[in-house]
Structure formats: structure tokens, C-alpha cells
C-alpha positions as CSV (number, residue, x, y, z in Angstrom):
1,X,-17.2,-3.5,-17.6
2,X,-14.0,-2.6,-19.5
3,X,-14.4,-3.3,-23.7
4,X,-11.5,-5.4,-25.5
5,X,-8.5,-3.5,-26.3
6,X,-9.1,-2.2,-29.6
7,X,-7.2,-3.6,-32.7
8,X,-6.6,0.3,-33.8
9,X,-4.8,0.9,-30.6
10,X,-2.9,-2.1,-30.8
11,X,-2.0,-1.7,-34.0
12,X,-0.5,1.8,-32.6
13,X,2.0,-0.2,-30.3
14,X,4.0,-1.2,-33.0
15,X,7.7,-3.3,-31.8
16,X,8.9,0.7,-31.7
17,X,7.0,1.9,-29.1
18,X,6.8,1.4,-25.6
19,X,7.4,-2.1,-23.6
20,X,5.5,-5.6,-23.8
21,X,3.1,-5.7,-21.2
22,X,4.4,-9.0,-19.9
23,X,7.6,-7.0,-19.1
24,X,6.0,-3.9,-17.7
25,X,4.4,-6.1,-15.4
26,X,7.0,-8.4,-14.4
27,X,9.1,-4.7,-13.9
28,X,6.3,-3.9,-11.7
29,X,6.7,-6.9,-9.1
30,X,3.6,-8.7,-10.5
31,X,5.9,-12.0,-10.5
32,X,7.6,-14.1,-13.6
33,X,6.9,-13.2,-17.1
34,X,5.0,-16.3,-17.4
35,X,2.9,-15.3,-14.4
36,X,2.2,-11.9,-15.8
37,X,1.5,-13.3,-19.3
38,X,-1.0,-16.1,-17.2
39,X,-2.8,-12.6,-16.3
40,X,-3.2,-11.0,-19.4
41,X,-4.6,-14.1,-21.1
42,X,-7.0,-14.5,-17.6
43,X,-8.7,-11.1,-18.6
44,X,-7.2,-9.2,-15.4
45,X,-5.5,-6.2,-17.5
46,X,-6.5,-3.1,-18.5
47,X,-4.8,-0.4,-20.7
48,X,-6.4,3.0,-20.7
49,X,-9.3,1.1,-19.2
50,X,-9.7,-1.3,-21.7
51,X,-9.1,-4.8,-21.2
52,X,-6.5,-6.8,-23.1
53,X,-6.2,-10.3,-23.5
54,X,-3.5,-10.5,-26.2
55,X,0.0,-10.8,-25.7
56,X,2.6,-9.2,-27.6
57,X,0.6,-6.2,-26.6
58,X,2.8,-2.8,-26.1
59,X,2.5,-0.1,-23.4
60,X,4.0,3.7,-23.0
61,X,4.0,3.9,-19.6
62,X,4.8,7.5,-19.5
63,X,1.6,8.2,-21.1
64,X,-0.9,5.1,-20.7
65,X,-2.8,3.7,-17.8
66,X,-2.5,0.0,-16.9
67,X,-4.5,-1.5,-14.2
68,X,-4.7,-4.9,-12.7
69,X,-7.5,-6.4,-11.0
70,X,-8.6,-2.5,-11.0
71,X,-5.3,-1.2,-9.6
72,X,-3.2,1.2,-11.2
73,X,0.4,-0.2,-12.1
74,X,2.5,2.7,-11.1
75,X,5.8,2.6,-13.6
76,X,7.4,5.4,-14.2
77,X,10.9,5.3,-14.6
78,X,11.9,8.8,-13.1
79,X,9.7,8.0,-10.6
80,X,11.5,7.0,-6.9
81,X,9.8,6.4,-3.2
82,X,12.2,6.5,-0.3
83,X,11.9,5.2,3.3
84,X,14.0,6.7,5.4
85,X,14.6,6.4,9.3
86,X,14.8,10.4,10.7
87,X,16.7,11.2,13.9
88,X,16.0,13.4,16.7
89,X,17.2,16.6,15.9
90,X,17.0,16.6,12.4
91,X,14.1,18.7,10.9
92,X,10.8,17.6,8.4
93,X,12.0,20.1,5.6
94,X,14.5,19.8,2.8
95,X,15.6,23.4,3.9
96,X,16.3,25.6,6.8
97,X,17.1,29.0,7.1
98,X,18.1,28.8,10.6
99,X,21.2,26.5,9.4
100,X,19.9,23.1,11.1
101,X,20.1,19.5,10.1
102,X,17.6,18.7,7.4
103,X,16.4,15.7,5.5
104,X,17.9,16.9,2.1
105,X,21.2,16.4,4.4
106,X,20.7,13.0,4.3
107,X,19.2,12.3,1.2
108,X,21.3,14.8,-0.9
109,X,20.6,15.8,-4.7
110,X,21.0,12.4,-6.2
111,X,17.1,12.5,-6.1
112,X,15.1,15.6,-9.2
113,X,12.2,16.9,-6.7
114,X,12.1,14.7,-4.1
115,X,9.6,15.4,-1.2
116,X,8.7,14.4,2.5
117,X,5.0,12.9,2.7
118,X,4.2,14.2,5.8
119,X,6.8,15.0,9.0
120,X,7.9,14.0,12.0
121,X,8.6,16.6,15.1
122,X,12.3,17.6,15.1
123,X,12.5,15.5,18.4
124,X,10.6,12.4,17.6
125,X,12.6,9.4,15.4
126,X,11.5,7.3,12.5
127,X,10.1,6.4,9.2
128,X,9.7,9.0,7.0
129,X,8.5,8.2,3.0
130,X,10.0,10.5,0.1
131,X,9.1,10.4,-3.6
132,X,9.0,12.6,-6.4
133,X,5.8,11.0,-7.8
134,X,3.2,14.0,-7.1
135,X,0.2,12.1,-7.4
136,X,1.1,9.4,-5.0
137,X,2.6,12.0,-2.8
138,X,-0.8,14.0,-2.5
139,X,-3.1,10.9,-2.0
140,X,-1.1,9.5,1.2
141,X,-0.8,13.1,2.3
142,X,-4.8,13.8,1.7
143,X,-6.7,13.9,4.5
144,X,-8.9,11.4,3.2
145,X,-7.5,8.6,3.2
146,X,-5.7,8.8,6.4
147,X,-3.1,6.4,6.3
148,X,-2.7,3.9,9.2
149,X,0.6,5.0,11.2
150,X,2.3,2.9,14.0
151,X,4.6,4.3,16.3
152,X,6.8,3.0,20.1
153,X,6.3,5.7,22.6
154,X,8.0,5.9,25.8
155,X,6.4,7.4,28.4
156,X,6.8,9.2,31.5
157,X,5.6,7.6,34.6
158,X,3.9,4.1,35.4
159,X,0.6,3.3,32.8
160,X,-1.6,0.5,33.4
161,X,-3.2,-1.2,30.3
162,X,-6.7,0.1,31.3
163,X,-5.5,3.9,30.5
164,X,-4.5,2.2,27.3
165,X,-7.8,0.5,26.4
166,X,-9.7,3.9,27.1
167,X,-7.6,5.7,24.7
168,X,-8.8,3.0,22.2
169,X,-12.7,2.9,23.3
170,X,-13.6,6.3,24.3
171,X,-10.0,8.6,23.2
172,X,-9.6,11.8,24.8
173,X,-10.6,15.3,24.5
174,X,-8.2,17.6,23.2
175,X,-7.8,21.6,22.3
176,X,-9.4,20.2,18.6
177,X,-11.6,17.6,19.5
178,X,-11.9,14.3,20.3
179,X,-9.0,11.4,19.0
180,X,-9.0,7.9,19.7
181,X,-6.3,5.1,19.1
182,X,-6.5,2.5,16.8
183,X,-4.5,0.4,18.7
184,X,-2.5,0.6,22.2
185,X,-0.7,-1.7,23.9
186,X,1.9,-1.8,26.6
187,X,5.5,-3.3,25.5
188,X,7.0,-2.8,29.0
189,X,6.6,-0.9,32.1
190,X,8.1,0.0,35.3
191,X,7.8,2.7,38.1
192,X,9.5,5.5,36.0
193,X,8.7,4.5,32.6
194,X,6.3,2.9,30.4
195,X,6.8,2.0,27.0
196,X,3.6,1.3,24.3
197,X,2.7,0.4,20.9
198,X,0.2,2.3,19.6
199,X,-1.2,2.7,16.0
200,X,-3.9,5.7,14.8
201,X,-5.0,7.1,11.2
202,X,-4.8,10.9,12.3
203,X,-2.1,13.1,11.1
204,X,-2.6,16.1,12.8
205,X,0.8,17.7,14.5
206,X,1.9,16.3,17.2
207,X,-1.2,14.1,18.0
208,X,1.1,11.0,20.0
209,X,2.3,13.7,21.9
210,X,-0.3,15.3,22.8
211,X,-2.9,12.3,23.6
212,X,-0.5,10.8,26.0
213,X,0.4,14.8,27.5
214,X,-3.2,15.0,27.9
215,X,-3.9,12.5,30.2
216,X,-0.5,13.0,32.4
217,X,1.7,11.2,30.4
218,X,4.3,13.0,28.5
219,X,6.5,11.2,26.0
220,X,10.1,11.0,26.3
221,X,10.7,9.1,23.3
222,X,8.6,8.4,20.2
223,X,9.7,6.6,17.3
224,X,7.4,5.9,14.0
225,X,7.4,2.3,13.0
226,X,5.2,1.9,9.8
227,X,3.1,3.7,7.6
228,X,0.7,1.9,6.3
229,X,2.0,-1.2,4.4
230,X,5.8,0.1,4.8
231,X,7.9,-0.8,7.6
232,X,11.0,0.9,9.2
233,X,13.0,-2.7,9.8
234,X,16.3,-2.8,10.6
235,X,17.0,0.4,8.6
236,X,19.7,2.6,10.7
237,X,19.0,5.9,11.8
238,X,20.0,8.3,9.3
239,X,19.9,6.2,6.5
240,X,17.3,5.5,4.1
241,X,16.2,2.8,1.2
242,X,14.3,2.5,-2.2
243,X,10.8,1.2,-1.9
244,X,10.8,-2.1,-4.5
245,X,8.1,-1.9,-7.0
246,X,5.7,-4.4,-4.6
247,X,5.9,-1.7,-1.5
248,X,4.8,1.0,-3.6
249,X,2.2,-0.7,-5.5
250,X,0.8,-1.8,-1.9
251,X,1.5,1.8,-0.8
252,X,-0.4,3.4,-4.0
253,X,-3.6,0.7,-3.3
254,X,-3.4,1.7,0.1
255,X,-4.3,5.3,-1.1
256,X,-6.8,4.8,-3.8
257,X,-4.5,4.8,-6.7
């Protein structure tokens, strides 16, 4: 149970230093000031895991911790998360020595350290996420929290909705084990073609790919959707947008921060 914010550290946060909490909060998509203020004086804030109750309160939020309800309020003003939609033939990296079309093509240098979380194969389409916030980059990179990813496949060949409830209940063996979907279902299908929705926590290279190679189906075309709480939308291929404040507080409780 967090103690009551201490009248020595308040006294600390003189009107010089740092932002009103309200503020911070309000900054942080938490809703009005008044709303945010209704939450403070409701008990539901901690600083430096202490609660506070009082407003008027100030916070550094370079070098304090504020949580909400238990959830870290991620404010850092040099701090930037990207979605971006990748097409085929542009490579995972932010450098190539072989000369080819990279996401730091796209993105530029407008961006101090700005890094991929995760990749896409240099044929497959999508969302990609970007930031230059390391410790949100390693938790939805971390093999342990596994983020749920949803991608539109297109398949080779005809596919009937039992194949697709199998790769749900039982999976399929491949070279490194066993790997089942989360989801799968069939958007449309013909003689030549199928095309499904399919959603799975594993990261592992390739794995869309190679479930649906494995079991006779190769994929012609694979596009990634979402990741996690983040959606691709209407953004344009090539292209690419600044997460607001909400997304990556969603993002960031999505991944234990």
C-alpha cells in the first residue's frame, strides 16, 4: 500500500521545478484537467510510489515515477513512438550495406536514435512501431511478454476453414517446435487463392510464412495489421505517424510498464 506523499518532497517541488501533476496528466491523455485533478483527489496517483492526494503537487518527469491506478505514465518529452506501414521491398534495418531501401529512408533523421521494435521480412507489408524510448522498446521486443500480432495473409491455393481451426486447436509441427494460432479465419477464398485473418503472440522469423508453407500453403502476400493495441488504419504504405499519448500508454500497459 503506497504511504502519502511526503510533505519534505513536496515541499521540494517548489513552482520552479517540474510540471503540476494535473498537467502532466492531462499531457498524458488521462482526459481534462478537471478529470485528472478528480483523480488525484480520488487517491489513484502515485509519485515515486507514493500516493498523493494534493493538488498543486509538482513532478520532474525526467527523473520521477508517476503511476496511475499502478501504471507507469510514460512522459518524456524527447521521447517519440512511430507507426509506420513498410512495403515489400524495403528492409527491417535503418542501414544497409548492400545499398537497398531501408526504413531510415522513410523515416529520415528528424528522429535522435530511433529504432524498429521488431521486423518485418523484406517481402511482407505492414505495421512496423519505432521509438527511441529504450525501455519500452525492450519490453515489447522481450520474449516475455509476447505481444499479440494480427496480420491478412494471402495464400496459395483453395483452404477450407477446417485447416484453419486446426492451426488454432492443435498448430503444426515445425523445424523448432510446435506453434499454434491465436486466431484464424478465412476473409475470402477461391480455387487459386485464399485469403485469412490470423492473429498469434510468437515473434520468431518468419513464423506466418512458414505455418502456412508447412501445411502446403505458401503465402503470396502477407500484410501486418496490428500490434497489440496499435492499429495500421488507413495509413499509406510508406508513410508513417506519431503514436498519441493514449496508444502508447496502452502500448506500455500492454508490456508491463
Amino acid at each position: 500500500m503506497p504511504h502519502a506523499y511526503s510533505q519534505a518532497k513536496k515541499t521540494r517541488n517548489t513552482e520552479h521545478e517540474g510540471i503540476r501533476l494535473q498537467k502532466l496528466l492531462a499531457q498524458a491523455g488521462y482526459g481534462s484537467r478537471r478529470k485528472c485533478e478528480e483523480m488525484i483527489t480520488d487517491g489513484r496517483v502515485e509519485i515515486d510510489g507514493e500516493l498523493v492526494t494534493e493538488l498543486g503537487t509538482r513532478v520532474d518527469p525526467h527523473t520521477q515515477q508517476v503511476r496511475v491506478d499502478g501504471s507507469r505514465v510514460r512522459l518524456n518529452p524527447n521521447h517519440v513512438t512511430l507507426a509506420l506501414n513498410k512495403p515489400r521491398k524495403v528492409l527491417s534495418a535503418m542501414e544497409d550495406p548492400k545499398g537497398r531501401y531501408t526504413l531510415r529512408d522513410i523515416v529520415g533523421d528528424k528522429y535522435e536514435r530511433i529504432f524498429h521494435m521488431g521486423r518485418l521480412d523484406y517481402d511482407s507489408e505492414g505495421l512496423i512501431l519505432m521509438t527511441n524510448d529504450g525501455e519500452l522498446s525492450q519490453h515489447v521486443m522481450h520474449p516475455k511478454y509476447e505481444v499479440e500480432k494480427t496480420y491478412i495473409a494471402t495464400l496459395e491455393g483453395h483452404m477450407s476453414g477446417n485447416v484453419c481451426r486446426r492451426l488454432v486447436r492443435t498448430g503444426v509441427q515445425l523445424d523448432d517446435g510446435w506453434i499454434k494460432l491465436d486466431h484464424c479465419s478465412i476473409i475470402d477464398s477461391n480455387r487459386e487463392n485464399t485469403i485469412v485473418k490470423v492473429t498469434l503472440h510468437s515473434g520468431k522469423n518468419r513464423i506466418v510464412r512458414r505455418i502456412f508453407g508447412a501445411i502446403g500453403f505458401p503465402v503470396r502476400r502477407l500484410v501486418r495489421t496490428q500490434i497489440g493495441p496499435i492499429k495500421l488504419g488507413d495509413l499509406k504504405p510508406g508513410s508513417y505517424r506519431v503514436l498519441s499519448q493514449t496508444e502508447v500508454r496502452s502500448l506500455s500497459k500492454e508490456v508491463g510498464l
